[in-house]
C-alpha positions, 0 to 999 in steps of 0.5 A: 500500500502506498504511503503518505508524506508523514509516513501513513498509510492511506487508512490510517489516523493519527492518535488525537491527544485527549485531556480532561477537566482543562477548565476548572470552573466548567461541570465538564470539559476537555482539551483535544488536540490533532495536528495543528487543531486544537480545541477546548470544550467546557460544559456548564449547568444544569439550569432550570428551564424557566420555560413552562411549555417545555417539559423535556431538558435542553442543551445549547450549543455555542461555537467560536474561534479564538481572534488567532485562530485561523493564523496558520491556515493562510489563504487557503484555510478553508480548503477541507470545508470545515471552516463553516460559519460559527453558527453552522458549526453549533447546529452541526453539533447540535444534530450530531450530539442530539442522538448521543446525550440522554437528555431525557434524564434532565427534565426541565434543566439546561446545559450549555456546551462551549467549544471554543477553537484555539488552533484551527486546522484540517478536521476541525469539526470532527474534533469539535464534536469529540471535544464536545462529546467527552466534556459532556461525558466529564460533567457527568451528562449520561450518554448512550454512546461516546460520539467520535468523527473524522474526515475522508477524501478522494485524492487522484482516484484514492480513498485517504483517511484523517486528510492533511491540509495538502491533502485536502486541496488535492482532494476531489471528494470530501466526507465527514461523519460522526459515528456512535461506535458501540451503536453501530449508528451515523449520528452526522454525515457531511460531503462536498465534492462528486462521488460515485456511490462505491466510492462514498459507501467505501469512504463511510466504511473506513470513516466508521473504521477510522473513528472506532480508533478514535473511540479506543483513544477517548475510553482509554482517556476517561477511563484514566481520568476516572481513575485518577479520582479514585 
């Protein structure tokens, strides 16, 4: 198999580096770094919804960048198409987390999830959503599953796992999804570019493959954090 600049193979992802309670103040929170991404999430609440029409509880999502975080990217930051809109990033993770967190066990509360990019790179979304999913999981917020995500694109007729920013501005095809690993669920699937559909069920395949590694990488972080509590 043919491998890439940095020594990987076509199907392989690197390990993302996962910390816990970054941010003291915050019921939950975590720091995620791949590459030149990086990205704190805090979760704070529960507060009562003051709302009387709405029984069930409710999560709000809120997404920015740091003043210095598109930096690095230069003028072609936005070739991979995750440097969405800030707004559109909170609704991405709103719909990609909403099947993961068991908000019905919080009648009538709310929480707030910030996540906050303070190194934008290739995948910032796919992070953001695994930041916001072990916060989530660090607070204490019952989940039916750990939710990760990552990216696939097409380069030159092949199929590359966990793209780099070179990588991306050849591609010709982009994927990127959120997966519940031990569900065998998509929560959030996202593509841009033309695809036969062979090349896309091919692309979800090793997105879900590439992502149960991720899932390894993220148990293997909160089962250390829980441990050291005890």
């Amino acid at each position: 198999m043919r491998r890439r600049e940095d020594g990987r193979g076509l199907e392989e992802c690197r390990k993302p580096l996962i910390c816990t309670k970054v941010v003291a103040q915050a019921l939950g929170s975590s720091y995620v770094e791949l590459g030149t991404t990086k990205i704190v999430c805090s979760v704070y609440g529960p507060k009562p919804n003051l709302d009387e029409f709405k029984q069930e509880g409710e999560i709000v999502y809120n997404y920015r960048r740091a003043p210095f975080a598109l930096a690095n990217r230069g003028k072609t930051g936005d070739q991979d198409n995750t440097v969405l809109d800030e707004k559109l990033a909170a609704e991405a993770l709103d719909q990609a987390l909403s099947l993961s967190v068991a908000i019905g066990k919080f009648p009538k509360s709310s929480f707030t999830v910030n996540v906050l990019v303070l190194e934008s790179g290739p995948g910032e979304l796919p992070l953001a959503i695994m930041a916001a999913s072990v916060a989530c999981c660090d607070g204490g917020i019952e989940l039916y599953d750990m939710m990760s995500a990552c990216t696939v694109c097409s380069v030159l007729g092949e199929l590359i796992v966990d793209p780099t920013a070179e990588e991306l501005q050849l591609s010709t095809f982009q994927l990127m999804l959120a997966y519940m690993t031990n569900r065998k669920e998509v929560a959030y699937l996202q593509s841009t570019g033309e695809s036969t559909t062979t090349e896309l069920k091919q692309a979800i395949q090793l997105g879900t493959h590439a992502c149960g590694k991720c899932t390894e990488v993220i148990e293997e972080c909160l089962t250390k954090s829980w441990q050291a509590e005890q």
